[in-house]
N, C-alpha and C positions, 0 to 999 in steps of 0.2 A: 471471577477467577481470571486468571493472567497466565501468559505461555511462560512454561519453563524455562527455569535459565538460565540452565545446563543445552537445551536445547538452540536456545538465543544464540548462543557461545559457537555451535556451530553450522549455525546454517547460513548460506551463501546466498547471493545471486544464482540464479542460475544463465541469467545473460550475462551479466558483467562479473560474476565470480566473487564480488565485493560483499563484506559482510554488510546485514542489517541488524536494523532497531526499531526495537517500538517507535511510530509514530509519536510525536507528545501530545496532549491534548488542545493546543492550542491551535498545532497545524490540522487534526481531527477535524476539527469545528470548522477549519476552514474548509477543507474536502467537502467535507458533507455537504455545507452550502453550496457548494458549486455540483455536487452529484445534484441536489433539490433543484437546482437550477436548468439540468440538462446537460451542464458543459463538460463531461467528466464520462473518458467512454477507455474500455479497455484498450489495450493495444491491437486485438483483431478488431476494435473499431464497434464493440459493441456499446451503446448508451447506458449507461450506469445510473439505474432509479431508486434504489434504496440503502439509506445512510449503512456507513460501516462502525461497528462497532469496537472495531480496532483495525491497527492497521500498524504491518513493517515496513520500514525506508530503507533501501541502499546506502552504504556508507556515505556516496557522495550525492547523496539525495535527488538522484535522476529515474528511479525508478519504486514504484508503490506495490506492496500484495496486502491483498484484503487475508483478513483473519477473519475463521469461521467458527460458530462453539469452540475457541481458543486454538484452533488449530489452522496456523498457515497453509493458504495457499499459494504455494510455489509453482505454477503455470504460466510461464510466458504468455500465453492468450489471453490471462484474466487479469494479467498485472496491469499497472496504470503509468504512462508516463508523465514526469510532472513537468514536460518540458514547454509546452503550450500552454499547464495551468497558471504562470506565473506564481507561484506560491512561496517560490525557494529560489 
């Protein structure tokens, strides 16, 4: 199953106000490796141990939220910065 997307349409950042996108699965596969790896911590800094199963990107791809049972989580604290991941 995949998040709605009538819902996709509007939902924002809640730091940068920017809209998001599904993650694609190509940049997936890289997160994940890098959460397997340790290097991959939310922005309160917590370590990130278990792969996501999807995941939305900020328009200008500076900022990640994990998707859970298809439902975004839109919490600053749990989002991911991608700016140390090198990825993008």
């Amino acid at each position: 199953m995949t998040i709605d997307r009538k819902l996709l349409e509007i939902l924002v950042c809640p730091i940068t106000k920017l809209s998001v996108s599904l993650l694609n699965e190509d940049r997936l596969t890289k997160l994940n490796r890098m959460i397997e790896s340790g290097e991959v911590h939310s922005i309160d800094g917590t370590v990130l141990s278990d792969p996501l199963d999807q995941a939305l990107i900020t328009q200008n791809g500076s900022i990640v939220y994990p998707v859970e049972d298809n439902i975004p989580v839109m919490l600053e604290n749990q989002s991911i910065s991608t700016h140390h991941l090198g990825l993008w």
